[in-house]
C-alpha positions as CSV (number, residue, x, y, z in Angstrom):
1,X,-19.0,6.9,12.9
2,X,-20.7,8.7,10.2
3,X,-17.8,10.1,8.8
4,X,-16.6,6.6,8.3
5,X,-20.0,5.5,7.1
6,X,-20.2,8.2,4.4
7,X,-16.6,8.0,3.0
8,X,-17.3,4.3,2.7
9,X,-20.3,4.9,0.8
10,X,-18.4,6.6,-1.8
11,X,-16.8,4.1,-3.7
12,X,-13.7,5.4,-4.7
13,X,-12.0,2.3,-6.8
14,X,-8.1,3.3,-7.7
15,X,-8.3,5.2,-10.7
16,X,-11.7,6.1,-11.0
17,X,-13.4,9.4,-10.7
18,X,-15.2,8.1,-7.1
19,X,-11.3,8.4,-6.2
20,X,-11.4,12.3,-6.5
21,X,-14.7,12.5,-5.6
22,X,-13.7,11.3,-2.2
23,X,-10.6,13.6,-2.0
24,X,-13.0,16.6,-2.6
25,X,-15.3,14.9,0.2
26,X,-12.6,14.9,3.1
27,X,-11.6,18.7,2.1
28,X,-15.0,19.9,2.2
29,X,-15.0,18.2,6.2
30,X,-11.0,19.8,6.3
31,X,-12.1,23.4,5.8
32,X,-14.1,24.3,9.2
33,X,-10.9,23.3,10.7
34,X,-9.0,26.5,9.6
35,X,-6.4,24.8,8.5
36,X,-3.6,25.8,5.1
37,X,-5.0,23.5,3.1
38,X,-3.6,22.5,-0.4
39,X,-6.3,20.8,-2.5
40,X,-4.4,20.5,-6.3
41,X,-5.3,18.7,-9.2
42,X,-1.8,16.9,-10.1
43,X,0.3,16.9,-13.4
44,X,-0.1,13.2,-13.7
45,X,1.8,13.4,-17.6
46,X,5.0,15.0,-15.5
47,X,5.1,12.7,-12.8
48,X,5.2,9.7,-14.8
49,X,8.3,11.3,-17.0
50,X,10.5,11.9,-13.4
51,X,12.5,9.0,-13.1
52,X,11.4,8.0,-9.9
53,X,7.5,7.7,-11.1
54,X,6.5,4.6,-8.8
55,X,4.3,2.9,-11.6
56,X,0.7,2.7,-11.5
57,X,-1.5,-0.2,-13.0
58,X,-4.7,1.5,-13.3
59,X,-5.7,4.0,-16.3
60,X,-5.9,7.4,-14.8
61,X,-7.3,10.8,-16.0
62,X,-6.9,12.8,-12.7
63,X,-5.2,12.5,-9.5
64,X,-5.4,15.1,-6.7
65,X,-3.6,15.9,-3.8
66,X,-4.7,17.2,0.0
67,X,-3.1,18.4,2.3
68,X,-3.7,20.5,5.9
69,X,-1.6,21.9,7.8
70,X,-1.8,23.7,11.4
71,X,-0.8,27.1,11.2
72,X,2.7,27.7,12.4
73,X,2.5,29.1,16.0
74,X,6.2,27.7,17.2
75,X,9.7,26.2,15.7
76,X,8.7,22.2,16.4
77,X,8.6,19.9,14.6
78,X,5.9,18.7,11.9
79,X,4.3,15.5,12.0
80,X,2.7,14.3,9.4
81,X,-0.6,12.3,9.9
82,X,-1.1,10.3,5.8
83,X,-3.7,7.8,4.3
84,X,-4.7,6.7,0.6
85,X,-8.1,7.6,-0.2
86,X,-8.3,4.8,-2.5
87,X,-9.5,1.2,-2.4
88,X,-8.9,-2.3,-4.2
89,X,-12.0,-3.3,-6.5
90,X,-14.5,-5.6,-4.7
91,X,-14.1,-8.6,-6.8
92,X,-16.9,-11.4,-7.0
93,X,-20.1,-9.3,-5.6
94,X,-21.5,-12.9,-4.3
95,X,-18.9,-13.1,-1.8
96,X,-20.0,-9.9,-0.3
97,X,-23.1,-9.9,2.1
98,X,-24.9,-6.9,0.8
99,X,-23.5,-3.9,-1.1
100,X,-19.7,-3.5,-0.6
101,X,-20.2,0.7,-0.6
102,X,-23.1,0.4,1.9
103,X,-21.7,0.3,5.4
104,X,-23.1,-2.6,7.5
105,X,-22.5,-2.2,11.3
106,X,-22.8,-5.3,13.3
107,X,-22.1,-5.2,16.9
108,X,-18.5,-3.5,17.1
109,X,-18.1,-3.8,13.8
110,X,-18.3,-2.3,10.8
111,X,-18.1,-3.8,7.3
112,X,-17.4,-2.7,3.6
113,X,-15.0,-2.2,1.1
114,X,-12.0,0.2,2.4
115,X,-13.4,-0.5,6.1
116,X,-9.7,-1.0,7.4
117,X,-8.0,-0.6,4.5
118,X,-7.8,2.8,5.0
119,X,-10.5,5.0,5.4
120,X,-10.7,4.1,9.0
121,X,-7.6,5.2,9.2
122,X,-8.1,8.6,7.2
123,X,-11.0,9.5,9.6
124,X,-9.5,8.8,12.4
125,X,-6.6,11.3,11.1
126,X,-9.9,13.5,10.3
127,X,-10.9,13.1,14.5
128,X,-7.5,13.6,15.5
129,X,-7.2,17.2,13.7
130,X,-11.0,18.1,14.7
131,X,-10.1,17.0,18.2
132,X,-7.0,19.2,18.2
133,X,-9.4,22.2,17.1
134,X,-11.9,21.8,19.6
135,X,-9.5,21.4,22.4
136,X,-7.9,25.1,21.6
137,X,-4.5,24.1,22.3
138,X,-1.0,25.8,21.2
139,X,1.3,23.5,19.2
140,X,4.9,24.4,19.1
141,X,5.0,22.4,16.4
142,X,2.5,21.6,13.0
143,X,0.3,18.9,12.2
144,X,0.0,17.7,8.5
145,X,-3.1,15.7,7.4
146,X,-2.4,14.5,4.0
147,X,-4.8,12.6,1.7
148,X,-3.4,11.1,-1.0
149,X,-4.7,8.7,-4.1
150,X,-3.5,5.8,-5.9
151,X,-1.6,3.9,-3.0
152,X,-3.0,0.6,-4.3
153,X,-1.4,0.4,-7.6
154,X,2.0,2.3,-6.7
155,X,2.0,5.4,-4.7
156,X,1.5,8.6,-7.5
157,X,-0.2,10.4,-4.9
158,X,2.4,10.1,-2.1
159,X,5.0,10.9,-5.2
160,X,3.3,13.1,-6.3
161,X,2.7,15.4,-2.7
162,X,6.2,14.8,-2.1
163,X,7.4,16.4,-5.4
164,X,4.8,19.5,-4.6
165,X,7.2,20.2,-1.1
166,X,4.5,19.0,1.5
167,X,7.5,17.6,3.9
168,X,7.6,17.3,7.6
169,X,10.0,16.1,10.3
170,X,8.1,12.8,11.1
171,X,5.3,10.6,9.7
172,X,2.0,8.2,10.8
173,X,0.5,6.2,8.0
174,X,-2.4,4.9,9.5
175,X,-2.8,1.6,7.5
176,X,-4.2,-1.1,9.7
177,X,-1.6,-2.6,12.3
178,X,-4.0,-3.8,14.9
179,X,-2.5,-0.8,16.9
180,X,1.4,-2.2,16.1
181,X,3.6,-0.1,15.0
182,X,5.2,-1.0,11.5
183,X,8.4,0.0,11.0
184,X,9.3,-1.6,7.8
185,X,7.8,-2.6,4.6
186,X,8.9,-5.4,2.1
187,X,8.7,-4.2,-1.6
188,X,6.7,-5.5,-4.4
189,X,7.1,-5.5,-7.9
190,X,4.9,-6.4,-10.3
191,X,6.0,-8.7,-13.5
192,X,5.2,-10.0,-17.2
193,X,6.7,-13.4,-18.5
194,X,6.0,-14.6,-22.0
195,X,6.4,-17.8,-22.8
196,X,7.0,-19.2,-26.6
197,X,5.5,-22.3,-27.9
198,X,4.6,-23.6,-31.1
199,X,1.0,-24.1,-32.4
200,X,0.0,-27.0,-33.8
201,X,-3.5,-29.2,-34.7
202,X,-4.1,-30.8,-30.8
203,X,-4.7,-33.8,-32.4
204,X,-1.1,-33.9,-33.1
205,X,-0.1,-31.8,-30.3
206,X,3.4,-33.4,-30.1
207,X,4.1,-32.0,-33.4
208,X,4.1,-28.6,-31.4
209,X,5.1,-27.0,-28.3
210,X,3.0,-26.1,-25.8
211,X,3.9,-22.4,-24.4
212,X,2.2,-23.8,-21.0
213,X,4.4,-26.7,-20.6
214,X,7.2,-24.8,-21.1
215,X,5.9,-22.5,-18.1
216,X,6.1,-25.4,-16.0
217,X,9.7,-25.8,-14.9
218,X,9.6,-21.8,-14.7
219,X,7.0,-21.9,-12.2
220,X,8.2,-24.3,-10.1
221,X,11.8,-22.0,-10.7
222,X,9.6,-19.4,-9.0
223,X,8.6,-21.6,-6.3
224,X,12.1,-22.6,-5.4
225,X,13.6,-18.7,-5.2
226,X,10.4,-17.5,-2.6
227,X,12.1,-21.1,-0.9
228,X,15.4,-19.1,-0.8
229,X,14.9,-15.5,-0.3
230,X,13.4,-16.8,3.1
231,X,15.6,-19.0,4.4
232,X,17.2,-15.6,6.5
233,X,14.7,-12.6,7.2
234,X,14.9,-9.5,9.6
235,X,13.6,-10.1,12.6
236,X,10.8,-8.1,12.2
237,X,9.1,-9.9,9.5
238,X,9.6,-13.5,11.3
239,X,5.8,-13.0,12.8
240,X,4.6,-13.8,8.7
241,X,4.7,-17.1,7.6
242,X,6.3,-16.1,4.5
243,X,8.2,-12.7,4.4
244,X,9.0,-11.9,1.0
245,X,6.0,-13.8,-1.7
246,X,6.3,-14.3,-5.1
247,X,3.1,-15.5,-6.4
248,X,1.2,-15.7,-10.2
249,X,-2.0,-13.7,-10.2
250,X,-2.8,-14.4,-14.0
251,X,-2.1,-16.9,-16.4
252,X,-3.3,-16.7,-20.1
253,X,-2.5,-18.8,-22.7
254,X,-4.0,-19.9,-26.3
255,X,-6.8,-18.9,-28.4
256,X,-8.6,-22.0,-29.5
257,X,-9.4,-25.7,-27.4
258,X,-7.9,-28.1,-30.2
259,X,-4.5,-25.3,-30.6
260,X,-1.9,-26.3,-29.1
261,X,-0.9,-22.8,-27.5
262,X,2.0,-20.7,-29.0
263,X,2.2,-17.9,-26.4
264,X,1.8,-17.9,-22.4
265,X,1.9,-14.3,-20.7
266,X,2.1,-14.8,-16.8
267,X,2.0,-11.7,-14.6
268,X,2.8,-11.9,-10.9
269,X,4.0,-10.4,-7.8
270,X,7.8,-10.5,-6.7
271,X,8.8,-9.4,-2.7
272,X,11.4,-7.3,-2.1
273,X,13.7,-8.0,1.0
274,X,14.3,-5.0,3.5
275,X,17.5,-3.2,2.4
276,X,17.8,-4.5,-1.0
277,X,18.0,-2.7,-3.6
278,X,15.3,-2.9,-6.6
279,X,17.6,-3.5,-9.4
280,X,19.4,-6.0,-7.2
281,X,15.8,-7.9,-6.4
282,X,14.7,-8.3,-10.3
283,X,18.4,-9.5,-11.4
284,X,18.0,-12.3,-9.3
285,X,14.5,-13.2,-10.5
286,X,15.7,-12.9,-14.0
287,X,19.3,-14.7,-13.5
288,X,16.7,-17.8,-11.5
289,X,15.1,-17.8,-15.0
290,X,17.8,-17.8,-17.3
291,X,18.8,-20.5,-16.2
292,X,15.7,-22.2,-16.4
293,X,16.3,-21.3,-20.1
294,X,19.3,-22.6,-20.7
295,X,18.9,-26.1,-19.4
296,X,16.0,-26.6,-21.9
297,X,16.6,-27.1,-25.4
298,X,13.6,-25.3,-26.6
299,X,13.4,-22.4,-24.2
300,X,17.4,-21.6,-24.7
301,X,16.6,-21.0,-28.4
302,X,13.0,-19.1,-27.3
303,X,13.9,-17.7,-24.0
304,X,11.5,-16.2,-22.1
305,X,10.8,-12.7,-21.8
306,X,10.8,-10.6,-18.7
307,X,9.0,-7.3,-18.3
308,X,8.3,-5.3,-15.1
309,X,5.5,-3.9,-15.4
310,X,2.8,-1.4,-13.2
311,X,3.7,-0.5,-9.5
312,X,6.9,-0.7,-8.5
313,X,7.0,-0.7,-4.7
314,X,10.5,-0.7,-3.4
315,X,11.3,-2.0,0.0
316,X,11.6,0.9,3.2
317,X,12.1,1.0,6.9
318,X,12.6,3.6,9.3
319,X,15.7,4.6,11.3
320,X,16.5,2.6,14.3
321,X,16.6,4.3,17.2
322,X,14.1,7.1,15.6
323,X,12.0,8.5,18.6
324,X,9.0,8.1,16.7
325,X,8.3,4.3,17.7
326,X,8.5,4.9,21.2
327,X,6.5,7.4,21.4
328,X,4.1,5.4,19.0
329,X,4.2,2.6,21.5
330,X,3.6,4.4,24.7
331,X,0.5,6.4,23.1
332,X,-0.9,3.2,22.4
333,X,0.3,1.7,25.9
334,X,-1.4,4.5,27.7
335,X,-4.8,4.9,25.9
336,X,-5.1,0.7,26.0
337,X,-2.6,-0.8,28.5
338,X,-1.5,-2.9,25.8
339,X,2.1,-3.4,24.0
340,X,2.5,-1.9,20.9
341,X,5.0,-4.2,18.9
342,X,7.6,-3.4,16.5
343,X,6.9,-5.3,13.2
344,X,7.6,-5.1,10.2
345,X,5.0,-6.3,6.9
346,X,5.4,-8.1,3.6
347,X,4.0,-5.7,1.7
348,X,4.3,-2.5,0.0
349,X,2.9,0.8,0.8
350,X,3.5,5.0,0.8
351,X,6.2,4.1,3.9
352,X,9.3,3.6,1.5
353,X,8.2,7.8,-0.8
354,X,8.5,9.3,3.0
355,X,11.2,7.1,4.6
356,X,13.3,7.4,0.8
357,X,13.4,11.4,1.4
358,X,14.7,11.0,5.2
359,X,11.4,11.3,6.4
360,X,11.7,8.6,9.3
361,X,8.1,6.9,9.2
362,X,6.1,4.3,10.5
363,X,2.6,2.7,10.1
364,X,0.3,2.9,13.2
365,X,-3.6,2.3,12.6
366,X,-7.6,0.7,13.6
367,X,-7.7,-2.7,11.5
368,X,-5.9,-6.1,10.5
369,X,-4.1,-6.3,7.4
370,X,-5.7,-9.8,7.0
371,X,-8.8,-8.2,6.5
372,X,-7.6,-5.8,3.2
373,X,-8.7,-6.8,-0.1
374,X,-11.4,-9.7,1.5
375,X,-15.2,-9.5,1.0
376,X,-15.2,-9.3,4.6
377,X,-13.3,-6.1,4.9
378,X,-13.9,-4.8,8.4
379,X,-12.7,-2.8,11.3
380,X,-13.4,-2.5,15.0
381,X,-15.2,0.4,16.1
382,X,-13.3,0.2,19.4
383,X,-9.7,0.1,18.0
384,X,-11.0,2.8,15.8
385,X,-11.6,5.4,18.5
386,X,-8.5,3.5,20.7
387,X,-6.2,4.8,18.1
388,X,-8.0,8.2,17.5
389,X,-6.7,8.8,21.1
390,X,-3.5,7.3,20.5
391,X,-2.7,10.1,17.8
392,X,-3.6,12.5,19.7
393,X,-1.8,12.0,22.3
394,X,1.5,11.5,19.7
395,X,0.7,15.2,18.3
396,X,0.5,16.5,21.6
397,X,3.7,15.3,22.7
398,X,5.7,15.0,19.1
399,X,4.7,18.8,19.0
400,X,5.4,19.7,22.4
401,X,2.2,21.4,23.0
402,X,0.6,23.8,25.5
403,X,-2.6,24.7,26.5
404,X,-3.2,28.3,25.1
């Protein structure tokens, strides 16, 4: 565990230099292994001119890319092993018991920020490669470890080692599933609405308009469409209570207490089914709103403005009938003697870069997603080592090994 313990010291916040830090970190660890490894300081400016830049939401100087590969000793196949390197800010440091970047181990557990969310996940792809090593055995095929940055705010890393030509034939993202294998991934796109009013003294505040009345009937709009994009799901996403979210993470509105406000900018979150397409998904949230706008006098004159903003995470899912989840399954049935089940998650992650460039994909890894992004961020040391055994045992037989 001190692999874990010292990556989660390093607190490597989307978009900051920690970020890179950690990257250079896991290579230093990479290079006893003898592996090719590609450690490359990306051309940020070009990726975000291709037209299928992902979006990011954090300010950015650097990004860099990782990746290791086995040496090829056969014609197999290539399975890639992926995780982000990145974590979510800790938020309010009063929720937190202790430091969030200082590992706290109680019982089976261990705590802090990126705890299951995913540098468990990255080291156990770390123990899977060293365990490969140490074992001396012959892979027909190759393994890939890849690191990558800026998962949390829209994938550039995953883009970004896509776009270098680090491919493979399969892929494990080892984001925390509780050891179930996730097949699919809902999208999620982040929005801006601005709301018009008109400012006035609040003394006579129904000389004006108020931007955040106005916003009302718009949020209750949004409200009503998260009603109807669930009334039908795939089956795979029937386990969450709601499949596809839309929810308001910031509201701001006015300048001054006795001003009636003129301006209301609301930014949010909008899920995207499975299958559908992204253009598709933010027509519909803008149609739900325009006509909000035209059965109100004022807003039809002042309608409200739509922008999409930051990361842009389309929907993916894997093949059915791929061999990858079986085999997934029956690693983790073997090592635990317990079902591996085929779900799929309402949110958005590097699953729809590999699965969009016929890379068929799923997510297998130590941790519950329920745990992500809390002050109580945590992982089971346990599941941690459970699935450590479980990849190795999917190398071993997506590569068709043999003992040398």
């Amino acid at each position: 565990m001190s692999d874990l313990q010292a990556l989660l010291a390093i607190p490597s916040i989307t978009g900051s230099a920690a970020e890179s830090q950690a990257q250079h970190w896991l290579a230093d660890r990479i290079e006893p292994l003898g592996l090719e490894t590609d450690l490359w300081s990306m051309d940020v400016a070009a990726l975000e001119a291709d037209p299928g830049f992902p979006g990011t939401e954090a300010p950015r100087d650097e990004a860099w890319g990782l990746v290791a590969t086995t040496p090829a000793t056969g014609d197999g196949p290539t399975l890639i092993l992926q995780g982000h390197i990145d974590v979510v800010p800790p938020g309010d440091l009063d929720n937190w018991i202790g430091d969030p970047f200082t590992p706290r181990i109680v019982d089976d557990v261990i705590f802090g920020r990126g705890a299951c969310d995913m540098k468990a996940g990255l080291i156990a792809n770390l123990a899977a490669m060293r365990a490969l090593h140490a074992s001396g055995v012959t892979l027909r095929g190759r393994v890939a470890f890849q690191s990558v940055v800026s998962e949390e705010d829209g994938g550039l890393g995953a883009f970004g080692t896509l776009m270098r030509g680090h491919r493979g034939d399969a892929c494990v993202i080892t984001e925390p599933t509780s050891g179930d294998a996730i097949t699919a991934n809902g999208g999620a796109l982040t929005f801006r609405i601005s709301v018009t009013g008109q400012a006035t003294h609040g003394s006579t505040r129904y000389a004006g308009v108020s931007a955040i009345d106005k916003f009302l009937p718009v949020y209750k709009a949004l409200a009503e469409l998260e009603t109807d994009r669930n009334a039908s799901v795939d089956p795979r996403m029937n386990g969450w209570q709601i499949a596809y979210p839309i929810s308001v993470g910031i509201v701001h509105a006015g300048d001054w207490a006795s001003t009636v406000p003129d301006l209301l900018v609301a930014e949010g979150r909008y899920g995207v089914a499975l299958g559908e397409p992204v253009d598709q998904a933010r027509a519909v949230l803008e149609s739900r709103i325009a006509h909000v706008c035209a059965a109100d006098p004022w807003l039809s004159e002042h309608p409200v403005q739509i922008e999409w903003s930051g990361g842009q995470f389309a929907s993916g899912q894997m093949p059915t009938g791929d061999p990858l989840l079986p085999l997934t399954q029956t690693a983790w049935n073997d090592i635990t003697g317990r079902e591996s089940r085929d779900r799929g998650a309402p949110y958005g992650s590097d699953l729809r870069h590999y699965t969009g460039v016929g890379i068929p994909t799923l997510q297998f890894g130590p941790g519950a997603a329920h745990h992500a992004h809390s002050p109580i961020e945590q992982v089971s040391i346990d599941e941690f080592q459970r699935v450590t055994e479980s990849l190795v045992l999917i190398i071993l037989r997506a590569t068709a090994s043999s003992e040398s």
